[in-house]
C-alpha positions as CSV (number, residue, x, y, z in Angstrom):
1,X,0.1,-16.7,-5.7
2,X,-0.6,-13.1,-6.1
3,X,-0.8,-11.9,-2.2
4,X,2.6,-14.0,-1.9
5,X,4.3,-11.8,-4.9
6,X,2.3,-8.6,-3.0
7,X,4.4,-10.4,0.2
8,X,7.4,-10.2,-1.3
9,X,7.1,-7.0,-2.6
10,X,6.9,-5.4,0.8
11,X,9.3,-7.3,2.3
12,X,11.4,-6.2,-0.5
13,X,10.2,-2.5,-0.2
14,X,11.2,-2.9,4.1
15,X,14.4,-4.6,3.1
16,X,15.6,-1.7,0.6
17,X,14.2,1.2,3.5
18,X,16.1,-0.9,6.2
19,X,19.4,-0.4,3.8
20,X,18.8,2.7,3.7
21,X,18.7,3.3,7.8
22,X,22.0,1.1,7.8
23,X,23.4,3.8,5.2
24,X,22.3,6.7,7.4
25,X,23.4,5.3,10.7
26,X,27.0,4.6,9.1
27,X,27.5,7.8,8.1
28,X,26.4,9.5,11.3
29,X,28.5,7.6,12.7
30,X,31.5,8.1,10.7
31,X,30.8,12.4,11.3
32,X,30.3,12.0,15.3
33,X,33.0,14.5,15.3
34,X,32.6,16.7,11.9
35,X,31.6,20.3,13.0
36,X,28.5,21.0,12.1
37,X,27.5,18.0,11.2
38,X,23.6,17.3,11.7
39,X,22.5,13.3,11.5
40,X,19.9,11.8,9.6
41,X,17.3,8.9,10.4
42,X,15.2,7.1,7.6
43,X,12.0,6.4,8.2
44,X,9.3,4.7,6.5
45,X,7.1,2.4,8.9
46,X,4.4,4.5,8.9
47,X,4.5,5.3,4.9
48,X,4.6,1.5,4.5
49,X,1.4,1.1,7.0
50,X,-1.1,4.0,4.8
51,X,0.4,2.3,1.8
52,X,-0.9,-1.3,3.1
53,X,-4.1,0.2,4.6
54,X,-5.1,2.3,1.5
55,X,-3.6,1.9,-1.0
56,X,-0.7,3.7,-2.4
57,X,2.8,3.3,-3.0
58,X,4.7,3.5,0.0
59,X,8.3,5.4,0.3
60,X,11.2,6.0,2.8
61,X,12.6,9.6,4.0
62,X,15.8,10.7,5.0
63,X,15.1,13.0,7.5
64,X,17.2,15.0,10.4
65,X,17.3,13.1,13.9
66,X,16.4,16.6,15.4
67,X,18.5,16.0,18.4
68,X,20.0,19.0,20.2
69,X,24.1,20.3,18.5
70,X,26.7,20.2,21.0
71,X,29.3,23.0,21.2
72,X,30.8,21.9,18.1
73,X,27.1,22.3,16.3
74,X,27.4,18.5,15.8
75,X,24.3,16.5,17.1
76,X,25.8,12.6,16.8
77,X,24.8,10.3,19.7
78,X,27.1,7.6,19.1
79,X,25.9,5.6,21.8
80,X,22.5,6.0,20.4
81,X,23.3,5.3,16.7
82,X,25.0,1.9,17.8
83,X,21.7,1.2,19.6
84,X,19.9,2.0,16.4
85,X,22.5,0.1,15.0
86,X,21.4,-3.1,16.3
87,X,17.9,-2.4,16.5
88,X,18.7,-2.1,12.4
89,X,20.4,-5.1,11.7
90,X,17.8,-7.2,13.6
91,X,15.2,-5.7,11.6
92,X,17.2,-6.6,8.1
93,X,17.8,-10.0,9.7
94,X,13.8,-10.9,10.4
95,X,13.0,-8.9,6.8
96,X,15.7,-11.6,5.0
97,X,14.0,-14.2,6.9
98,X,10.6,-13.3,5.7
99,X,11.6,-12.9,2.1
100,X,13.5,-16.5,2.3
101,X,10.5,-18.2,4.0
102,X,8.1,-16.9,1.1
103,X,10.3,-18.0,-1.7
104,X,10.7,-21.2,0.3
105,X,6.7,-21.4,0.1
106,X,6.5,-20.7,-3.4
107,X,9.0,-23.1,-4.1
108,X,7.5,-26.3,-2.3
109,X,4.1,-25.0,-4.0
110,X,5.7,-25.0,-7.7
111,X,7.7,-28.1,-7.7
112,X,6.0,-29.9,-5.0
């Protein structure tokens, strides 16, 4: 019972981060053409992987893309945010599945 709460716990952790990209992505997207305007990528994969392998609590950043500014100083790839995009919501979609599929376990193991 315990490593299936510890389960869901970092599914829930992934599934909060993943938000968290989808936040980031939406707004780059919504300032491809704000001057000046630098995006942002959260990450967290590899915080979630030393957390998991030693121990720790893991977190997620919201850090710049680093991708080179146009003229206008703005550095928004839209067709690579909508890539991201998708990449996202699959993620958040296999995440939700997880979760679902260990609540279903604990379920069946609780009422039979």
């Amino acid at each position: 019972m315990a490593n299936a709460i510890q389960t869901i716990n970092v599914l829930g952790f992934a599934l909060n981060a993943i938000n968290q990209r989808n936040q980031a992505i939406a707004n780059n997207i919504a300032n491809e053409n704000t001057p000046g305007y630098q995006a942002n990528v959260v990450t967290f994969e590899n915080s979630l992987a030393s957390a998991l392998q030693n121990g720790g609590t893991a977190s997620a950043s919201v850090v710049p893309e680093g991708l080179a500014s146009g003229t206008n100083g703005n550095n928004v790839n839209l067709p690579g945010e909508m890539a991201l995009e998708v990449k996202t919501n699959l993620e958040n979609q296999s995440v939700a599945n997880s979760i679902n599929t260990e609540f279903s376990i604990l379920s069946t193991a609780i009422n039979g």
